[in-house]
C-alpha positions in Angstrom: 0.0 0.0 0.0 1.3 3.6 -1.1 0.2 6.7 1.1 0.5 10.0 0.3 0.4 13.0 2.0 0.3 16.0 -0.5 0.1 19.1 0.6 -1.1 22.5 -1.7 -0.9 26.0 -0.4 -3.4 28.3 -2.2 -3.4 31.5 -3.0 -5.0 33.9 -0.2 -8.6 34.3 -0.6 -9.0 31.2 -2.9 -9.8 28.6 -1.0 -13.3 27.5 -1.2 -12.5 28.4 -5.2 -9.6 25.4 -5.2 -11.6 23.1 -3.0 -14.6 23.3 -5.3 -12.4 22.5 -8.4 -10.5 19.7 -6.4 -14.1 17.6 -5.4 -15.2 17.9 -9.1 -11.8 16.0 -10.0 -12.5 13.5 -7.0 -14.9 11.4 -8.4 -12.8 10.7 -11.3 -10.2 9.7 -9.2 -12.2 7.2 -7.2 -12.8 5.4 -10.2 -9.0 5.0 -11.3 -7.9 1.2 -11.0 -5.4 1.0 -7.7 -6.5 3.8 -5.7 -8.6 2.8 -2.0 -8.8 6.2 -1.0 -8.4 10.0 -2.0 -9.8 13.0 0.2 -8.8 17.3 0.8 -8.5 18.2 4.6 -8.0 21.4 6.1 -6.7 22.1 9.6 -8.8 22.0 12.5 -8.5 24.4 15.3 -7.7 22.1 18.6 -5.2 24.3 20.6 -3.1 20.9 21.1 0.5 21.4 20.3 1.9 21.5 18.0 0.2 21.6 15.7 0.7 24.5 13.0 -2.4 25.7 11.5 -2.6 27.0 7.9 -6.0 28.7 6.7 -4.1 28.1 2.8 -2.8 24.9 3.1 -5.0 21.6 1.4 -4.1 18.6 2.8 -4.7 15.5 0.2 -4.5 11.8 1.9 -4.2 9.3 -0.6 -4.1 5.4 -0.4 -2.5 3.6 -3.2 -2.4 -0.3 -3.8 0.6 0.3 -5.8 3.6 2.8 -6.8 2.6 2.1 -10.5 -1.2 3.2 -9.9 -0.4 6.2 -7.9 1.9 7.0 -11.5 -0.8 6.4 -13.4 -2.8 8.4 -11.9 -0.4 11.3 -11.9 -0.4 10.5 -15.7 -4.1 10.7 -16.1 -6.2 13.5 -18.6 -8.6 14.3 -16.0 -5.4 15.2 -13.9 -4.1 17.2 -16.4 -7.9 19.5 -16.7 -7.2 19.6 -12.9 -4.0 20.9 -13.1 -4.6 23.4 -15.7 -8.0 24.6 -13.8 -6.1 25.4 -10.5 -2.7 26.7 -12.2 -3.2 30.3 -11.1 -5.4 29.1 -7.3 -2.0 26.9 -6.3 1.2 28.5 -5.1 3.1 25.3 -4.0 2.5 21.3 -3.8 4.8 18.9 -2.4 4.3 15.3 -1.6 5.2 12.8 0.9 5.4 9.2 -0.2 5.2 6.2 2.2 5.0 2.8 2.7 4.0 1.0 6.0 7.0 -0.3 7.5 
């Protein structure tokens, strides 16, 4: 199983904007062959720390059955509309990759 944590920071003021574009793309990604799970978070308040809160920052968590689905999907049109549709919303991604140890 592959996990991934990616994280997006939007663009101030554009949130609900990005979110609304990302759950239109999530359906399609449900569908693609290897993937058990794909959802956007965003920080809760809790006052535990500590934690560091970011009213900007999307939190995808992804489940993968394999390294060569998770590519695939990276690969696939519908992620290439998404991309394009949130080019100017998104200021930075990065991702964390993992594997149960």
């Amino acid at each position: 199983m592959i996990n991934v944590i990616a994280s997006i920071q939007v663009k101030p003021g554009r949130l609900a904007e990005f979110i609304e574009i990302f759950k239109a793309n999530v359906p399609l990604v449900l569908e693609e062959d290897g993937c058990v799970d794909y959802q956007p978070t965003i920080d809760v308040p809790t006052n535990l720390p500590p934690q560091a809160m970011d009213e900007n920052m999307v939190t995808i968590l992804e489940k993968w059955r394999t390294l060569e689905a998770l590519q695939a999907h990276l690969a696939a049109p519908h992620m290439a509309t998404y991309k394009e549709n949130v080019k100017n919303i998104v200021e930075k991604v990065s991702l964390k990759i993992l594997q149960a140890v």
